[in-house]
C-alpha positions as a Markdown table, in Angstrom:
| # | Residue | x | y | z |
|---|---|---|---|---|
| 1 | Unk | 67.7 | 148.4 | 77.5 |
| 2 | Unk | 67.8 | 145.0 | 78.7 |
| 3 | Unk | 70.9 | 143.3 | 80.0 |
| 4 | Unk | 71.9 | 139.5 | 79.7 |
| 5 | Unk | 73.6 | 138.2 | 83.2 |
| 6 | Unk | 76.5 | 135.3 | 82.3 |
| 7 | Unk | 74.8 | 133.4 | 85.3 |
| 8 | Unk | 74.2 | 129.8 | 85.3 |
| 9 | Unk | 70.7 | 128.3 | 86.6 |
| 10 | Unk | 70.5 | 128.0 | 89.7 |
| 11 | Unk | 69.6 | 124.3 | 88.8 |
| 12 | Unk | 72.8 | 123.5 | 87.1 |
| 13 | Unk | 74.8 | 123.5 | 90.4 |
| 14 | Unk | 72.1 | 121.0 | 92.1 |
| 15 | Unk | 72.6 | 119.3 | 88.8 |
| 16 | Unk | 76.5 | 118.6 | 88.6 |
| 17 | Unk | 77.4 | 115.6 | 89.9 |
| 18 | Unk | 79.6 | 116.0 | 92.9 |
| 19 | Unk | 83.3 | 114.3 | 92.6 |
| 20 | Unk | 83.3 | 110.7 | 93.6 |
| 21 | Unk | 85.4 | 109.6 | 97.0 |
| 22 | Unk | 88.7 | 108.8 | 96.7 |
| 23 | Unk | 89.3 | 104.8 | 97.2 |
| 24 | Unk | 90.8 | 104.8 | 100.5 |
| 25 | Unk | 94.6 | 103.3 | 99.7 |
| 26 | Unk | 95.4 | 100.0 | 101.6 |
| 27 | Unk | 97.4 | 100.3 | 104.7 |
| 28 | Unk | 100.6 | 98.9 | 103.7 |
| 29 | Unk | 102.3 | 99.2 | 106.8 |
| 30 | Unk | 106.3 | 98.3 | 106.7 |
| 31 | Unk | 107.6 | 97.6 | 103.2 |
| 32 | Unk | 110.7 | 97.3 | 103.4 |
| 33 | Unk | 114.3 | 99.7 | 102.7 |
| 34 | Unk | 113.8 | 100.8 | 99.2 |
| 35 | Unk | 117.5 | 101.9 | 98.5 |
| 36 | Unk | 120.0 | 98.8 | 99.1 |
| 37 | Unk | 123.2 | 100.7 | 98.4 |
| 38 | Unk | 122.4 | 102.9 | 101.5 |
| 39 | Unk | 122.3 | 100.1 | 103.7 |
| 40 | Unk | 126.0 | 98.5 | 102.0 |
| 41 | Unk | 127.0 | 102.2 | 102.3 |
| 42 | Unk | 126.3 | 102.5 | 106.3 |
| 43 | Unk | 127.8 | 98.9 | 106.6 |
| 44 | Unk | 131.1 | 99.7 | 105.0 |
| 45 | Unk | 131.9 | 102.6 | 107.4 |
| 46 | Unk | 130.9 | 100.4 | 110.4 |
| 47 | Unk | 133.3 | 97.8 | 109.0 |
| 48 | Unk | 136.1 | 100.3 | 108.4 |
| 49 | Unk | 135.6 | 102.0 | 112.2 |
| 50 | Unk | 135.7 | 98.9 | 113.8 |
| 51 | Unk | 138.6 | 97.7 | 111.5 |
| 52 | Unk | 140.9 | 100.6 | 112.5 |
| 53 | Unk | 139.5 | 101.9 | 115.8 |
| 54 | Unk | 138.9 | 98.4 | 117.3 |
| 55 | Unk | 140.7 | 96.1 | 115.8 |
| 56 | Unk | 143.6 | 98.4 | 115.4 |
| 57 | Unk | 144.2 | 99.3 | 118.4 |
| 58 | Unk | 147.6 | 99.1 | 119.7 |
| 59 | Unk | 146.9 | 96.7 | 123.2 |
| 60 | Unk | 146.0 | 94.3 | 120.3 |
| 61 | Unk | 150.3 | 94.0 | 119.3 |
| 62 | Unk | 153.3 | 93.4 | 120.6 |
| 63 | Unk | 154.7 | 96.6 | 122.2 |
| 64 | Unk | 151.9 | 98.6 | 121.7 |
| 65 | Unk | 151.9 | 99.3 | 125.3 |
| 66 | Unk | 154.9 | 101.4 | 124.7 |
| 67 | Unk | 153.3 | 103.4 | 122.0 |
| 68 | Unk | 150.1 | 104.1 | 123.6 |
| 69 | Unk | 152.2 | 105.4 | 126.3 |
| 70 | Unk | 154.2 | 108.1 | 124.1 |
| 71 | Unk | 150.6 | 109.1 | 122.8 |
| 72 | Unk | 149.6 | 107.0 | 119.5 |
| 73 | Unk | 146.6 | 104.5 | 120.3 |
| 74 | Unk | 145.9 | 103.1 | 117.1 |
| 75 | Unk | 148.5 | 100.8 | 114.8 |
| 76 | Unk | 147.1 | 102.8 | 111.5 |
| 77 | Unk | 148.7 | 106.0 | 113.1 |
| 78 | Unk | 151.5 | 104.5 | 114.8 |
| 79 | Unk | 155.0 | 105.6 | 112.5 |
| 80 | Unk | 155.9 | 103.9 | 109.6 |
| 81 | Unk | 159.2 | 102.5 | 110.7 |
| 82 | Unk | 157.7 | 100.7 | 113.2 |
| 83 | Unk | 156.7 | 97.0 | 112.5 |
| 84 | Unk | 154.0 | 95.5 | 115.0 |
| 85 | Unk | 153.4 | 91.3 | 115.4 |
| 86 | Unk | 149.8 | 90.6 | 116.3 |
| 87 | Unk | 149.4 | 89.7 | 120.2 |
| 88 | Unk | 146.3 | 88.0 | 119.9 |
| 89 | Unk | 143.8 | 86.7 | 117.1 |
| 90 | Unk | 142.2 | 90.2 | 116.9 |
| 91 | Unk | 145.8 | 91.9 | 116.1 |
| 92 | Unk | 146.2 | 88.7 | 113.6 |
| 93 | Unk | 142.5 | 89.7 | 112.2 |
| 94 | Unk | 143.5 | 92.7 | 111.5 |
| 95 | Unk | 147.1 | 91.8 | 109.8 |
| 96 | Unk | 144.8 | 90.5 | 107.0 |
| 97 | Unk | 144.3 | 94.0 | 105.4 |
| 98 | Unk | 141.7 | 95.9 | 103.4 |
| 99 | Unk | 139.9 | 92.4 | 102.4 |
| 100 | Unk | 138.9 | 92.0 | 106.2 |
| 101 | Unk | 136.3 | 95.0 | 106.3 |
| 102 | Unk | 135.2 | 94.1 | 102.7 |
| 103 | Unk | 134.3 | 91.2 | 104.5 |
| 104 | Unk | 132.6 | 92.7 | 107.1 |
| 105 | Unk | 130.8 | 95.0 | 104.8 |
| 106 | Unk | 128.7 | 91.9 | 103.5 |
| 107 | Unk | 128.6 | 90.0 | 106.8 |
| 108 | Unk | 127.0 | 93.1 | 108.2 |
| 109 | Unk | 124.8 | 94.0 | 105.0 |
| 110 | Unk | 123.5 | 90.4 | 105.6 |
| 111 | Unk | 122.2 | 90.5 | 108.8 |
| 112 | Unk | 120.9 | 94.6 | 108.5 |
| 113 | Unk | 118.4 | 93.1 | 105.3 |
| 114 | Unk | 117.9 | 90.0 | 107.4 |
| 115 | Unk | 116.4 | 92.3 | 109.9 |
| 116 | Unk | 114.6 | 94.7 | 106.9 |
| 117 | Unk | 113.2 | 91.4 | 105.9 |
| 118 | Unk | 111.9 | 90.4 | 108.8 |
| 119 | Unk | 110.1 | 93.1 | 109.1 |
| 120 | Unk | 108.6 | 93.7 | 105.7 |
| 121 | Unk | 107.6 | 89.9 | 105.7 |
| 122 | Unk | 105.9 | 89.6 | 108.9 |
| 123 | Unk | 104.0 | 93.0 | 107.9 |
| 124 | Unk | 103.0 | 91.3 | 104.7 |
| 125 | Unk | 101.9 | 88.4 | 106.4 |
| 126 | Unk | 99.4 | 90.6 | 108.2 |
| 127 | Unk | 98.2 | 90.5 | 111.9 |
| 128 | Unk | 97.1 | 86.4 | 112.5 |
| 129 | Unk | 98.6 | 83.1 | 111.4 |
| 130 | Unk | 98.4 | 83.2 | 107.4 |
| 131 | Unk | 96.9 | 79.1 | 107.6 |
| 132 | Unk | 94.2 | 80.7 | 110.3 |
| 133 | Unk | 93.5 | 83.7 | 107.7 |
| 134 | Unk | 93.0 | 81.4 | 104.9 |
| 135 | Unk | 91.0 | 79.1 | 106.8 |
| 136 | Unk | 88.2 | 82.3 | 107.7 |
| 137 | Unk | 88.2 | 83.1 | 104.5 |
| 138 | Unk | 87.6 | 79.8 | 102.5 |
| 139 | Unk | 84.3 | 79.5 | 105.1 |
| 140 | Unk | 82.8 | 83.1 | 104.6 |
| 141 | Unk | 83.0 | 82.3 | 101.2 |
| 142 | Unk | 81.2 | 79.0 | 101.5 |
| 143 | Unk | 78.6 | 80.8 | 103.5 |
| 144 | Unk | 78.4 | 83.4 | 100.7 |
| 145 | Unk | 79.1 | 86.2 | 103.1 |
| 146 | Unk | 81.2 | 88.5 | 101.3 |
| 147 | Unk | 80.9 | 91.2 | 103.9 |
| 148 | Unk | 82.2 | 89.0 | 106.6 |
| 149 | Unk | 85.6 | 88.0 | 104.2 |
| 150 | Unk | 86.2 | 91.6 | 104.0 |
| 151 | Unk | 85.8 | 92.5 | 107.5 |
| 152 | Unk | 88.2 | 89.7 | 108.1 |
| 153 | Unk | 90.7 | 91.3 | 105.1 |
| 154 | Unk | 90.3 | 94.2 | 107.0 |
| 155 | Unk | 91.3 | 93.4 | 110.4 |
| 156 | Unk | 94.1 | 90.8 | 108.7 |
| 157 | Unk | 95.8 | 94.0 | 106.9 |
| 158 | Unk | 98.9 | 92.8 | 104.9 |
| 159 | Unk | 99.9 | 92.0 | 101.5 |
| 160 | Unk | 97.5 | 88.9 | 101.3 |
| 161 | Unk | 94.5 | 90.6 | 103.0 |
| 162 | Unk | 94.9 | 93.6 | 100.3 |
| 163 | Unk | 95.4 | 91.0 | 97.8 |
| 164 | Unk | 91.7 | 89.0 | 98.5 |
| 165 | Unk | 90.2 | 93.1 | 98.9 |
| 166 | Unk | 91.1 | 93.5 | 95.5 |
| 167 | Unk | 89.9 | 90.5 | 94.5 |
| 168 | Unk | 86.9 | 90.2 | 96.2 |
| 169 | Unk | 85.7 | 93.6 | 95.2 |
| 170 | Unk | 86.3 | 92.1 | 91.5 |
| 171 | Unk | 84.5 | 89.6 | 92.4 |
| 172 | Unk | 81.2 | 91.9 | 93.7 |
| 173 | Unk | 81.6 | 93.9 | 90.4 |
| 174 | Unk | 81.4 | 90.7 | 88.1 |
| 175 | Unk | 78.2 | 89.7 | 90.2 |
| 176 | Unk | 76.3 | 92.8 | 89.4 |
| 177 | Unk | 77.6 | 92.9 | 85.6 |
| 178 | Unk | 74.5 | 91.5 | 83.2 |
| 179 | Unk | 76.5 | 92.3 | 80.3 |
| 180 | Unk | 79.5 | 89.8 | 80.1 |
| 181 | Unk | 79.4 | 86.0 | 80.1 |
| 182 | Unk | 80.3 | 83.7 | 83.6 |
| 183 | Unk | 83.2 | 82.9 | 81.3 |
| 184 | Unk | 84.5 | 86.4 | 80.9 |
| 185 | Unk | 83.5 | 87.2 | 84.4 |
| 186 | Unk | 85.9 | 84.2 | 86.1 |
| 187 | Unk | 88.9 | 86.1 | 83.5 |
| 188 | Unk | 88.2 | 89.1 | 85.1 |
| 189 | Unk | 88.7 | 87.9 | 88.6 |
| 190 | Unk | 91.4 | 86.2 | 87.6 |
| 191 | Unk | 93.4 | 89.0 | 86.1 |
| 192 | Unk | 92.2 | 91.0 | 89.4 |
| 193 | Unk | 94.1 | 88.2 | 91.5 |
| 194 | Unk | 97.6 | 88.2 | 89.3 |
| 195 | Unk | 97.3 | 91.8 | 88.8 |
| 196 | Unk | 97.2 | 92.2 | 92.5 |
| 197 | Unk | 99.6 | 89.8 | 93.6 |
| 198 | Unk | 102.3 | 91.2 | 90.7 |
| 199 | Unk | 102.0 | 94.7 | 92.7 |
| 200 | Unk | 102.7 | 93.3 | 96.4 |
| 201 | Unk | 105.5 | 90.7 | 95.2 |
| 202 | Unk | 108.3 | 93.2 | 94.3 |
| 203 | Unk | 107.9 | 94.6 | 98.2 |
| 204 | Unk | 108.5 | 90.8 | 99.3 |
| 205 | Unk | 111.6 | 90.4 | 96.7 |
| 206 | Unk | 113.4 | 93.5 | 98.0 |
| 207 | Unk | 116.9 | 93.7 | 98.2 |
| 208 | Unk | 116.5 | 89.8 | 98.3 |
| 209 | Unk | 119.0 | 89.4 | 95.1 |
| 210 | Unk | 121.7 | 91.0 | 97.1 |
| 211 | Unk | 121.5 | 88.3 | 99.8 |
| 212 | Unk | 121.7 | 86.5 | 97.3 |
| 213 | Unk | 124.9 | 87.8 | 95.4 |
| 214 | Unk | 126.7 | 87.6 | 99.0 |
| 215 | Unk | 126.4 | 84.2 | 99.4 |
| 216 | Unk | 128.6 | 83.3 | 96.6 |
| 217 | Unk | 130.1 | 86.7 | 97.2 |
| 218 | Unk | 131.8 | 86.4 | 100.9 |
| 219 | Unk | 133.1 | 83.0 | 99.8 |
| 220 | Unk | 135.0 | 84.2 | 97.3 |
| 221 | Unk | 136.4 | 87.6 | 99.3 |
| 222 | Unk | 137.5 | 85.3 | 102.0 |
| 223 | Unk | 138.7 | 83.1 | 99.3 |
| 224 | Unk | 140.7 | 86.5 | 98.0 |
| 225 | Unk | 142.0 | 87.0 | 101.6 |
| 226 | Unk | 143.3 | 83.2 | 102.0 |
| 227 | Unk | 145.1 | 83.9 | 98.9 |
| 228 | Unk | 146.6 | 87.1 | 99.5 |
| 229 | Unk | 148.0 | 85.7 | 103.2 |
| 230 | Unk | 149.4 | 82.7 | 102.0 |
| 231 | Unk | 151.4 | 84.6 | 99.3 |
| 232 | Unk | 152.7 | 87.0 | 102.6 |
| 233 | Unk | 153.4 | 83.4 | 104.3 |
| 234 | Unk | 155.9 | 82.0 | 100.5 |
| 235 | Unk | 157.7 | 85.5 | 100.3 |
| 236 | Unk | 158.6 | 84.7 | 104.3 |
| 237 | Unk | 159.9 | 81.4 | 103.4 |
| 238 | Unk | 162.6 | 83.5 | 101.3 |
| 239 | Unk | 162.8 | 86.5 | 103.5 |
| 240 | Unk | 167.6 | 87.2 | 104.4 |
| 241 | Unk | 170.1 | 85.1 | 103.9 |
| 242 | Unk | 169.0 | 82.7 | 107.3 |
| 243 | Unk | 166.3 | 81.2 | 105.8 |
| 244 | Unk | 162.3 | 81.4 | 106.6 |
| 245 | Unk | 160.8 | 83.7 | 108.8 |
| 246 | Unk | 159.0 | 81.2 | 111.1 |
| 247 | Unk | 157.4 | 84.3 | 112.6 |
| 248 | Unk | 156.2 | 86.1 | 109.5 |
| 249 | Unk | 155.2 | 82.4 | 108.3 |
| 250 | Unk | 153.0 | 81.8 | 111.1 |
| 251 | Unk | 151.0 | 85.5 | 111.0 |
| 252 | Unk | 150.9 | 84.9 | 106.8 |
| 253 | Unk | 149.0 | 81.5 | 107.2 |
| 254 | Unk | 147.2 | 83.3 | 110.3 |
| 255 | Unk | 145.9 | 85.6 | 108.2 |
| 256 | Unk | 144.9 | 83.5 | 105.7 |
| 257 | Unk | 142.9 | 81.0 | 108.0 |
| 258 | Unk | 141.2 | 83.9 | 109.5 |
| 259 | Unk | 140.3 | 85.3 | 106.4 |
| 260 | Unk | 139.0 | 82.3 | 104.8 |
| 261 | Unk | 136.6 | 81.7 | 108.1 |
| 262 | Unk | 135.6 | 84.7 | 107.7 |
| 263 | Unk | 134.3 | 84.7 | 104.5 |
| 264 | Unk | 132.7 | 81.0 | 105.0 |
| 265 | Unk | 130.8 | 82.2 | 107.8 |
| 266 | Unk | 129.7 | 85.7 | 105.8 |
| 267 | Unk | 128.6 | 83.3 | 103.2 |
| 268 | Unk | 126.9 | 80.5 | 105.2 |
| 269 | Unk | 125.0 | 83.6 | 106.7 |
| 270 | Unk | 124.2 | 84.8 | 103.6 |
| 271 | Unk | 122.7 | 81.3 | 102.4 |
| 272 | Unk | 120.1 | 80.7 | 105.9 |
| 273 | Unk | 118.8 | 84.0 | 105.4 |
| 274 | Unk | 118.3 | 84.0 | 101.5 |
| 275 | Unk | 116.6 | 80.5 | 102.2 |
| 276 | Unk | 114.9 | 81.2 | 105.0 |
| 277 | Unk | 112.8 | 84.3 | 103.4 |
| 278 | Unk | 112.4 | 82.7 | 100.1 |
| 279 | Unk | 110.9 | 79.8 | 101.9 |
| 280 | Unk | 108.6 | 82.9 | 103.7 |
| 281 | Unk | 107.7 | 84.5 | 100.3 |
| 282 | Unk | 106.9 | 81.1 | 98.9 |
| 283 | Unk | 104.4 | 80.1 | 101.7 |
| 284 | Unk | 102.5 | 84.0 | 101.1 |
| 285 | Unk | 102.5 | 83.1 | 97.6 |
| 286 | Unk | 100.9 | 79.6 | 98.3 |
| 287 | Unk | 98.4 | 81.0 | 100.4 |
| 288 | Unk | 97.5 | 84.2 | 97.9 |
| 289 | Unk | 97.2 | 81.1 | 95.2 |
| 290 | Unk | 95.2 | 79.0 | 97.4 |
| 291 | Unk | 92.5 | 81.8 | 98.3 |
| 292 | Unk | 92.2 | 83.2 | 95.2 |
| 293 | Unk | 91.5 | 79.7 | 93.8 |
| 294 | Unk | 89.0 | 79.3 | 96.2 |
| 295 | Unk | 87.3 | 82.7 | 95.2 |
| 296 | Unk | 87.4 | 82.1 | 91.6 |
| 297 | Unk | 85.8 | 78.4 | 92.4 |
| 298 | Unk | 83.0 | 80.1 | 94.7 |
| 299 | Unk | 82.2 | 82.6 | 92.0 |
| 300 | Unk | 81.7 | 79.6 | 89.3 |
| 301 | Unk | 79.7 | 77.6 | 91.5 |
| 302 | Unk | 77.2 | 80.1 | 92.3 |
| 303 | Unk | 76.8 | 81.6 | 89.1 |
């Protein structure tokens, strides 16, 4: 009796085509904090620590000496009957209440994405000078020698260099293609080009709208804190039957002043660094513009 095995030809594994290679993935290097709250979150209890454990401190009033000798060091946890005047500007800081570590929140959110930023931009900007870069690339493609731009991409690294990859390897594929017209071709590379650049611009754009929110933002806390001192400083003018508090006056218009710098400064911050980068991002985007023009240009000259 014969027997049928349910075994394939030897052949047919020589024949299956074996899996292709995975596309090695750009490096990408440091893109940047992903979760902005996080960073607002860390700044806030900064803010608050320093507020109450620095600022608070009792060598910063008037007889605080007395209390940090019967054991309380900080004017939050000194006892409630107990009324403390501001000995210096850092006591008066911190007479302006809760809106003086909502202001340090965003003073301090500012510069920790100024420094994210920094880093993520420079990483996109990859290894050399971007004009040098550009300038390497626009003469390997006069010369024709693709394999010299990419070497160059590849030692450049950054969101440009993966940018001209991309587009360059576009560019290859439309060479060898015999079916589709030059005109069809030069769309191709063009949609390669904005497809690319749309994936690497979010990473630059990161947490760049809440820079920008700040700057309009710490103006109007400090604005909120000029306010809220000032109406301390007209309930002083009417405090007992002797007339104004000159005392109480002077710390409520203190406060005030100090609050409203403060929120200037957050917000004049806020305004070089959301200019600074945008002017960063815009120069990239120049660059990416002016080297993929330069491709597309090569590709209809030659062809």
């Amino acid at each position: 009796m014969d027997t049928t095995k349910a075994t394939a030809p030897q052949g047919a594994a020589k024949a299956a085509p074996k899996a292709a290679p995975k596309a090695k993935k750009a490096s990408q290097g440091f893109t940047g904090i992903k979760s902005g709250f996080l960073v607002i979150l860390a700044c806030a209890v900064l803010a608050v620590c320093i507020y109450l454990f620095v600022f608070g401190h009792l060598s910063n009033f008037q007889g605080g000496d007395k209390l940090i000798e019967g054991g309380t060091l900080f004017s939050v946890f000194a006892p409630s009957d107990v009324e403390l005047s501001p000995a210096n500007l850092i006591g008066t800081v911190y007479k302006g209440g809760f809106v003086v570590p909502i202001i340090w929140t965003l003073l301090f959110s500012v510069i920790a994405f100024a420094i994210e930023r920094f880093f993520a931009i420079r990483t996109a900007y990859g290894k050399q000078a971007l004009a040098k870069f550009v300038e390497q690339i626009k003469a390997a493609l006069s010369s024709g020698d693709m394999a010299k731009a990419k070497q160059i991409c590849d030692k450049q690294q950054g969101s440009v260099a993966n940018v001209v990859r991309s587009t360059l390897n576009k560019y290859e594929e439309m060479d060898k293609n015999e079916k589709l017209t030059k005109e069809q071709k030069l769309l191709a590379i063009r949609q390669e080009l904005e497809e690319a650049t749309a994936l690497e611009m979010p990473m630059l754009q990161e947490n760049m709208p809440i820079v920008g929110t700040i700057v309009s933002l710490g103006t109007l806390t400090g604005l909120l804190g000029t306010v809220l001192g000032m109406i301390r400083s007209f309930g002083a003018m009417n405090a007992g039957e002797g007339g104004a508090d000159s005392a109480a006056l002077a710390t409520g218009i203190s406060e005030a002043l100090v609050n409203t710098a403060s929120g200037i400064a957050t917000g004049a911050v806020a305004t070089i660094t959301y200019n600074y980068f945008t002017n960063k991002i815009d120069r990239l985007t120049f660059s990416l513009d002016e080297v993929g023009f330069s491709i597309v240009e090569t590709f209809n000259a030659t062809h």
